[in-house]
DSSP file (Angstrom, degrees, kcal/mol; ACC not computed):
  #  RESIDUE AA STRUCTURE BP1 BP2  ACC     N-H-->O    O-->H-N    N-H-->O    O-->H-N    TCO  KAPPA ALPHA  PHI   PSI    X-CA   Y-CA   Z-CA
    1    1 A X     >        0   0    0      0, 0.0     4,-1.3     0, 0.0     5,-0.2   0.000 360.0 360.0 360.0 177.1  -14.9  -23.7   -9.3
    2    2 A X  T  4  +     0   0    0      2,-0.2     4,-0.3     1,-0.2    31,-0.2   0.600 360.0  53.3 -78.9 -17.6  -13.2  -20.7   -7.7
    3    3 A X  T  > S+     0   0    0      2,-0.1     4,-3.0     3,-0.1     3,-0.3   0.880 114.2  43.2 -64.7 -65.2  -10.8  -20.1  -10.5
    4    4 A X  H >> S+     0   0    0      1,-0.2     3,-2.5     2,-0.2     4,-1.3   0.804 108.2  51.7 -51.3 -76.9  -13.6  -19.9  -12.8
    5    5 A X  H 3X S+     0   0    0     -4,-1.3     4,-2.7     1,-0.3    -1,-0.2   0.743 117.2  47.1  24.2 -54.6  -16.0  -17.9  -10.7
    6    6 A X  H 3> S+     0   0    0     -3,-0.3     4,-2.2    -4,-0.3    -1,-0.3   0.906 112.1  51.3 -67.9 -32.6  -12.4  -15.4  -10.5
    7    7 A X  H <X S+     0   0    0     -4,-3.0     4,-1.6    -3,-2.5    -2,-0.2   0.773 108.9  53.4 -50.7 -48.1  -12.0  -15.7  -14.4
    8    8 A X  H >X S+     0   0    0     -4,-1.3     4,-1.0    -5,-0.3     3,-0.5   0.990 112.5  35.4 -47.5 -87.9  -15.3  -14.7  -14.5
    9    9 A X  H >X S+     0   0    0     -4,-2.7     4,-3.9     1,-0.2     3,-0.9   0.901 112.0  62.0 -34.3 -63.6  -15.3  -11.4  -12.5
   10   10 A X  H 3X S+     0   0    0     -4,-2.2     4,-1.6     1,-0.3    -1,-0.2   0.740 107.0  45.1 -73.5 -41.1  -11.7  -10.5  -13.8
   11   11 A X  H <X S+     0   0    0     -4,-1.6     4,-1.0    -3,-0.5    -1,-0.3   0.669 112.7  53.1 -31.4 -35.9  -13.1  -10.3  -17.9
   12   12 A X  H <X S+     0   0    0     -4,-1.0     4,-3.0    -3,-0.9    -2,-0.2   0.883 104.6  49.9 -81.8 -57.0  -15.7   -8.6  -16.7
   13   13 A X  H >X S+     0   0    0     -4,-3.9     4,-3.2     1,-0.2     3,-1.6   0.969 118.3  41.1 -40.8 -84.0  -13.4   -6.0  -14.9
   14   14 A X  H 3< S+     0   0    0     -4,-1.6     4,-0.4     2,-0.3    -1,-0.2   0.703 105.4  59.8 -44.9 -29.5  -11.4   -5.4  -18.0
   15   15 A X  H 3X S+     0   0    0     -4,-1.0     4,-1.2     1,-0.2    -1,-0.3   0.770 108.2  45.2 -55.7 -33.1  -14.0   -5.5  -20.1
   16   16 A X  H <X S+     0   0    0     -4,-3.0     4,-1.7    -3,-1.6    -2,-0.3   0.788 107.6  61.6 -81.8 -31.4  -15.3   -2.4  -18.0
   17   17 A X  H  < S+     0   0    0     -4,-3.2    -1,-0.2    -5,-0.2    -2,-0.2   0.578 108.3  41.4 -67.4 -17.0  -11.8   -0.8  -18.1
   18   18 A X  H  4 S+     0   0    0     -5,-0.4     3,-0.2    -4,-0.4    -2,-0.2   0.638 116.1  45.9-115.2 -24.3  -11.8   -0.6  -21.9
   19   19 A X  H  < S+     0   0    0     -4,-1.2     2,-0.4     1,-0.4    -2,-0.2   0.943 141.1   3.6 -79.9 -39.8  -15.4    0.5  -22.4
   20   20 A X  S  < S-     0   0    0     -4,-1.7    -1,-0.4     2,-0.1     2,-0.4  -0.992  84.9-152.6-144.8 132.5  -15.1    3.3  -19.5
   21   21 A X        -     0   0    0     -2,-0.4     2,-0.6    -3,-0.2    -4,-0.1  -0.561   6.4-161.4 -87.0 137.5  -11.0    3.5  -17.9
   22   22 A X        -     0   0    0     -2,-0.4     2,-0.3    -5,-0.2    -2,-0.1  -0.963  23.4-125.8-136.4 148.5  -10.7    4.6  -14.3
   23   23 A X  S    S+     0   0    0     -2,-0.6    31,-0.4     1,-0.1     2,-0.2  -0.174  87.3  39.5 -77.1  17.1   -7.4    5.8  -13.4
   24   24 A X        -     0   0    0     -2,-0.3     2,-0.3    29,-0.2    31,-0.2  -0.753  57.2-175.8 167.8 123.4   -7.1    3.5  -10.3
   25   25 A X  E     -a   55   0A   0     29,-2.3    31,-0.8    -2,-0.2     2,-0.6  -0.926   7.3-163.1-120.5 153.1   -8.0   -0.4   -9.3
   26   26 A X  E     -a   56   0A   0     -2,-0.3     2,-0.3    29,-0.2    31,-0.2  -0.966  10.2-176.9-132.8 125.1   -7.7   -2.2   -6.1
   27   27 A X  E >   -a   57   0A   0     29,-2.6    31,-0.9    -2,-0.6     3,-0.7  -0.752  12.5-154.8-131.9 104.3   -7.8   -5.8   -6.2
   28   28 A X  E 3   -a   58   0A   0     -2,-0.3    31,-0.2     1,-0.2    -2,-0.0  -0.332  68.2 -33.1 -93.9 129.0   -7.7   -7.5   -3.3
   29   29 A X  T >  S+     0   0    0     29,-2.2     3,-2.9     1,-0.2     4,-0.5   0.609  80.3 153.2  28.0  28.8   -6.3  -11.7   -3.4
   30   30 A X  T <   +     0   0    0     -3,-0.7    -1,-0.2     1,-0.3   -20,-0.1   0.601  67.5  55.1 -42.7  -9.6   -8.0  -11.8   -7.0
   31   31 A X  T >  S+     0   0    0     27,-0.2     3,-1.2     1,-0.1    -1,-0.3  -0.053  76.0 104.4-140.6 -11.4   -5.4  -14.5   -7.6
   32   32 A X  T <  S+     0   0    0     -3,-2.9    -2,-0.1     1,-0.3    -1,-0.1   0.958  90.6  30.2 -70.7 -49.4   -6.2  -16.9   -4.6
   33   33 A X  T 3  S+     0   0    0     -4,-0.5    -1,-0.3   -31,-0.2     2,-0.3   0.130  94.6 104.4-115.1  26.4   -7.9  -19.4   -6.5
   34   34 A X  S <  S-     0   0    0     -3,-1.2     2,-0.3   -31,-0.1    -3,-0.1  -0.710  72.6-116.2 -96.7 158.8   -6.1  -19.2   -9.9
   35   35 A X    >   -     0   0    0     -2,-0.3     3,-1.2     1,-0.1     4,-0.3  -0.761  35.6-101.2 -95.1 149.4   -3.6  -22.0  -10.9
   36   36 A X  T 3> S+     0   0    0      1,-0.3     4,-1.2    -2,-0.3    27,-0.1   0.259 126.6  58.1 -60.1 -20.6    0.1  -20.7  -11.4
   37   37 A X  H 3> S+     0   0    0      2,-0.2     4,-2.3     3,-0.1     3,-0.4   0.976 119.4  35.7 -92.8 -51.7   -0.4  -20.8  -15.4
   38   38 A X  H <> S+     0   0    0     -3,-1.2     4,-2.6     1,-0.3    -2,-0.2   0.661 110.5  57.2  12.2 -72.9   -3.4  -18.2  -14.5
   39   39 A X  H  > S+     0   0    0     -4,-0.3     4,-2.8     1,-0.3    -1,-0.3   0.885 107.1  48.8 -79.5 -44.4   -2.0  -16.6  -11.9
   40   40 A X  H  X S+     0   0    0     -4,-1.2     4,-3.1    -3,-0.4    -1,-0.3   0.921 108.0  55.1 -50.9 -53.7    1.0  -15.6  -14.2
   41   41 A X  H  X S+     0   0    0     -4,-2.3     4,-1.1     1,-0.2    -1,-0.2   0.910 105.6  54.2 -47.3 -37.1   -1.5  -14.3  -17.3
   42   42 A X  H >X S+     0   0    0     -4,-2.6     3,-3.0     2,-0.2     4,-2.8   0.999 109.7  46.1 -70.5 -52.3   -3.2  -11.9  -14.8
   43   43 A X  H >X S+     0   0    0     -4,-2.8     3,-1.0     1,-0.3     4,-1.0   0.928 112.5  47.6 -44.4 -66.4    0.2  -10.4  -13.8
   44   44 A X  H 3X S+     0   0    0     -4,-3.1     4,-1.4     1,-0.3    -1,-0.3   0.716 115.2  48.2 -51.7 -22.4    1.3  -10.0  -17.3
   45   45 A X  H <X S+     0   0    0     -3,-3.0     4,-1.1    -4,-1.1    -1,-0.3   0.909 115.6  44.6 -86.9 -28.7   -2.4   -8.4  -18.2
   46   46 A X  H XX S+     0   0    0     -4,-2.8     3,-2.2    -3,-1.0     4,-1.0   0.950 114.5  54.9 -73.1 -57.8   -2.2   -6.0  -15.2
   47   47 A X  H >< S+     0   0    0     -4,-1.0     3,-0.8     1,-0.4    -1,-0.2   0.650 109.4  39.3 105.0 -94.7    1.1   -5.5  -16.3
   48   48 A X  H >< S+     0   0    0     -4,-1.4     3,-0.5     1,-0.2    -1,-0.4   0.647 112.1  57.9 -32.5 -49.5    0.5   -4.5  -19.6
   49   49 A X  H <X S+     0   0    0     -3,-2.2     4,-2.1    -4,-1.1    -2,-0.3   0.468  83.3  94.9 -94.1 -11.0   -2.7   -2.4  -18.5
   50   50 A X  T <<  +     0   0    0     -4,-1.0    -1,-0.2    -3,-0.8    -3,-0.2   0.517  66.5  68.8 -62.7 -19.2   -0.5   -0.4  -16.3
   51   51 A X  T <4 S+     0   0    0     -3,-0.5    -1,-0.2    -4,-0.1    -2,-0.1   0.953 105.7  35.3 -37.1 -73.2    0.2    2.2  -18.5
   52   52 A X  T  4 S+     0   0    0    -30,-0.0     2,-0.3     2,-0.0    -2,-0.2   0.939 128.9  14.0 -69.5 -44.3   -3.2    3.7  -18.7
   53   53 A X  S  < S-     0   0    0     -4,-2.1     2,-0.5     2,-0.0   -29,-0.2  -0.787  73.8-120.4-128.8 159.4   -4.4    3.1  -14.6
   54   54 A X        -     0   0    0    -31,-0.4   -29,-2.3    -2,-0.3     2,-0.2  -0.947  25.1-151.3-121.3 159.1   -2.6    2.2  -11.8
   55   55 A X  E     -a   25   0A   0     -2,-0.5   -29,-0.2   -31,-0.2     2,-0.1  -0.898   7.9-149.6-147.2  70.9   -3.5   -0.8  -10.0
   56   56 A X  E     -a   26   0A   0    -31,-0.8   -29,-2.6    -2,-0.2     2,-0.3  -0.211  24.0-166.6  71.0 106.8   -3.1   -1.8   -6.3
   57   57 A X  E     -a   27   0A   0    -31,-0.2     2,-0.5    11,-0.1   -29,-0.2  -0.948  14.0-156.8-121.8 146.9   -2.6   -5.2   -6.0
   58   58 A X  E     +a   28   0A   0    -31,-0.9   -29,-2.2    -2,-0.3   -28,-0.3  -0.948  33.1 157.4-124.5 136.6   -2.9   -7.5   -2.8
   59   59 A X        +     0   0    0     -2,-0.5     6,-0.1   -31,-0.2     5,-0.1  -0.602  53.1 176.5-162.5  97.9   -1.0  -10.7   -2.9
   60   60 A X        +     0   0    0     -2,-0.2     2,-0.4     4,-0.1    -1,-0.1   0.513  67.2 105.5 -82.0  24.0    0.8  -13.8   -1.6
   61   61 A X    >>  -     0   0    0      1,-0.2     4,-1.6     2,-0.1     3,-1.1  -0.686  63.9-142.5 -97.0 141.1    1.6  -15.5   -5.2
   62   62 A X  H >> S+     0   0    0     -2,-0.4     4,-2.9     1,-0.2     3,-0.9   0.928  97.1  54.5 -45.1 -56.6    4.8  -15.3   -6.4
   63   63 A X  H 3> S+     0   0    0      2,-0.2     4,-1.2     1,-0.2    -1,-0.2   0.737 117.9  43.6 -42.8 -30.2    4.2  -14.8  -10.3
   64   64 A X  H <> S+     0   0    0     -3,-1.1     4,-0.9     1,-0.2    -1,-0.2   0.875 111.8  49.4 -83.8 -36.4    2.0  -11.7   -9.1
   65   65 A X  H X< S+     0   0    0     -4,-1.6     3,-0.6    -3,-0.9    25,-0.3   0.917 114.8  42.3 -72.2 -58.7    4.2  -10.5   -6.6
   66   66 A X  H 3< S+     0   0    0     -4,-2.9    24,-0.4    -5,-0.3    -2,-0.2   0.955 107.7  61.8 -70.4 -36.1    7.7  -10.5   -9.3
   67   67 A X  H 3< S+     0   0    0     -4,-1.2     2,-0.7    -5,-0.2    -1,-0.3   0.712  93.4  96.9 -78.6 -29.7    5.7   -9.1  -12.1
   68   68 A X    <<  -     0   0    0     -4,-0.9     2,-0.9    -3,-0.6    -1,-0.2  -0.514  62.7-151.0 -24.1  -3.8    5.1   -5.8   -9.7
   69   69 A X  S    S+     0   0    0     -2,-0.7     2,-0.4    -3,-0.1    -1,-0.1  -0.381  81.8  39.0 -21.7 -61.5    7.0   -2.5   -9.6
   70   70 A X        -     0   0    0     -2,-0.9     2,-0.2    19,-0.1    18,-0.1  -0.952  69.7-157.8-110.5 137.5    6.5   -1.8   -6.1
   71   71 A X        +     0   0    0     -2,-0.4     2,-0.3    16,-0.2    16,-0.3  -0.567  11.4 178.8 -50.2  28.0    6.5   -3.8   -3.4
   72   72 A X        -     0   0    0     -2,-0.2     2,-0.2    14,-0.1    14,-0.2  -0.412  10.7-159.1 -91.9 151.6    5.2   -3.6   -0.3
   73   73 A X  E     -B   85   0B   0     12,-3.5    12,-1.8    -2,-0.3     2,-0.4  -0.616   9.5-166.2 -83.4 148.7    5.5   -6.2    2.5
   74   74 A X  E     -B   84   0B   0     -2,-0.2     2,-0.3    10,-0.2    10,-0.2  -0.931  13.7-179.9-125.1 111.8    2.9   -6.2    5.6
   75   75 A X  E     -B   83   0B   0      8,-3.3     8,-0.9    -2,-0.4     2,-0.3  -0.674  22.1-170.3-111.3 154.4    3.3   -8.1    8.7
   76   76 A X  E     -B   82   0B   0     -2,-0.3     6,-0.1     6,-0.2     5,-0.1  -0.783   9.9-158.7-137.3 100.1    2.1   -9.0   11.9
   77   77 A X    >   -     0   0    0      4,-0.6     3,-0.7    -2,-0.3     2,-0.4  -0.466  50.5 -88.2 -66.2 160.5    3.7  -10.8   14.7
   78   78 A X  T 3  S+     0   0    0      1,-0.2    -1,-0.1    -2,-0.1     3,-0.1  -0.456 115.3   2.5 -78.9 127.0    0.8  -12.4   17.2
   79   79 A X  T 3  S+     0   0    0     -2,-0.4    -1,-0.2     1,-0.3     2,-0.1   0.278 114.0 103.7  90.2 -14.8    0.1   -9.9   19.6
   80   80 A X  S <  S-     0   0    0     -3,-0.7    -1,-0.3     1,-0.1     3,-0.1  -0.325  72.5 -97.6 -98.5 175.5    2.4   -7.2   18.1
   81   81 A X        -     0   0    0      1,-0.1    -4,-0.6    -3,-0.1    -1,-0.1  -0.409  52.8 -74.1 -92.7-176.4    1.5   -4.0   15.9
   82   82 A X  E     -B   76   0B   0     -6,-0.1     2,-0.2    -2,-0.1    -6,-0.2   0.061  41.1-164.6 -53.8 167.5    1.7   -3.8   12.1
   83   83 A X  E     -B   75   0B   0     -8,-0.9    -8,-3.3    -3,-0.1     2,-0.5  -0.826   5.2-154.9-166.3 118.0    5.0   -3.6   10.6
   84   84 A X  E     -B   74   0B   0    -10,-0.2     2,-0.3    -2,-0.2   -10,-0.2  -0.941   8.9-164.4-115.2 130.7    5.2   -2.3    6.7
   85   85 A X  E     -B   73   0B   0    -12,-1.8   -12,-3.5    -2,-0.5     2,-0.2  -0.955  11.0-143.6-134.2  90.4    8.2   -3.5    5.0
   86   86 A X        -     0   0    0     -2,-0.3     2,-0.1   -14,-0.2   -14,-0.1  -0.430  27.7-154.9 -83.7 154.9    9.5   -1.7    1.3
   87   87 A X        -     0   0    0    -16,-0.3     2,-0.3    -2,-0.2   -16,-0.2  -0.418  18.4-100.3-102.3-173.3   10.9   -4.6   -0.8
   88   88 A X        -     0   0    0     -2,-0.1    -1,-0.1     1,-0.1     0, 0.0  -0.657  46.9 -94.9 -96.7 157.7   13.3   -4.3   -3.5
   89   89 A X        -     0   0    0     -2,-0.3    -1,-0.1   -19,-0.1   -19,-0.1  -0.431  52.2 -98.1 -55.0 150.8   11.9   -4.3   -7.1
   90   90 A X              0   0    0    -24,-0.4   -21,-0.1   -25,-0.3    -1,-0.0  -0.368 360.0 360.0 -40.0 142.7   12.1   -8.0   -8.7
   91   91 A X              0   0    0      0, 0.0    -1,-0.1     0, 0.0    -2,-0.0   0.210 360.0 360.0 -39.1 360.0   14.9   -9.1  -11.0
């Protein structure tokens, strides 16, 4: 499935962050096809791993989204230009 397949990749990643670190990741909807229990673990390892690298997340799931530091939001009305939106930290 597409969770596994993400599961997959995302082991793999970390596993390459702890044999050789790089100081910056960008991971783009990594989270789309995990289930909520999932979706939550990844935050809490990004989370966690955020010490050492910083990390560039993009993401509509909540769990990923509250677990953050920064926020930002990105919008588009149809036909209109971008519009970038800073959010408040979670609670």
């Amino acid at each position: 499935s597409g969770g596994e397949k993400s599961l997959t990749a995302l082991s793999f990643l970390f596993a390459l962050q702890r044999f050789r670190p790089s100081p910056f990741y960008a991971l783009d909807e990594v989270d789309s096809f995990l289930d909520g229990v999932n979706v939550e673990r990844l935050a809490g390892l990004i989370a966690a791993q955020a010490d050492a690298a910083q990390f560039l997340v993009v993401s509509h799931r909540r769990p990923m989204i509250a677990a953050a530091n920064r926020t930002i939001g990105v919008t588009q009305a149809r036909g209109a230009h971008t519009q970038v939106v800073g959010m408040p930290p979670a609670a």
